[in-house]
C-alpha positions, 0 to 999 in steps of 0.5 A: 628319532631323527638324526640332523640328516634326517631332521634336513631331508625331511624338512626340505622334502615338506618344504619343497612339496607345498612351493613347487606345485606352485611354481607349474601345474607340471611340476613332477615332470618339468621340476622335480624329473628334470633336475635329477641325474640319470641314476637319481631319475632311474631310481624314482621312476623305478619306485614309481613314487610321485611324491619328495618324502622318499627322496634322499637329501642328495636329491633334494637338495639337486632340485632345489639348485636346479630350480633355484631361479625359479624358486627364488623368483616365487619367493623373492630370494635374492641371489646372495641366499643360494650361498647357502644352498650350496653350502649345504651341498658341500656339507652334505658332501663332506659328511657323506664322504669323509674319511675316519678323521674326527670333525673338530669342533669348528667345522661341526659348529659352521655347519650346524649353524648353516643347516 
């Protein structure tokens, strides 16, 4: 069963896979190896994988930002809407770096309501 870090990494993976062959017909290259960090880039080209669904939420999440203009020019997202991309970065972050203080119950409703 997936866990809603899970449920997001999939859904953005299949998501990003239809709409950025769309976007270039080099889109691996120019989109998807060009957006990741060295050690993010390292890694895919180690694993020799040419497709999203192995890719971590981290990274998929960094070419989705990287891409952003391009995306949202495809798709016609206004500029307001990348407020939740970066959201989502920041909750990603939070949760993956957070200490052994419980989330209160606030903070887990704000970003569940952003996912």
């Amino acid at each position: 069963m997936y866990d809603l870090q899970d449920l997001t990494t999939h859904e953005i993976a299949k998501y990003l896979t239809l709409l950025l062959p769309e976007l270039c017909d080099n889109w691996w290259q120019e989109i998807v190896l060009a957006a990741l960090n060295p050690r993010q880039k390292d890694f895919l080209l180690k694993s020799k994988d040419t497709t999203l669904d192995n890719l971590d939420l981290t990274s998929l999440l960094r070419i989705f930002d990287q891409n952003w203009f391009r995306i949202s020019a495809q798709m016609g997202y206004e500029p307001e809407q990348r407020h939740y991309l970066k959201e989502m970065i920041s909750i990603r972050n939070r949760w993956a770096h957070r200490n052994n203080n419980p989330v209160s119950d606030d903070d887990l409703y704000r970003d569940l309501d952003t996912i």
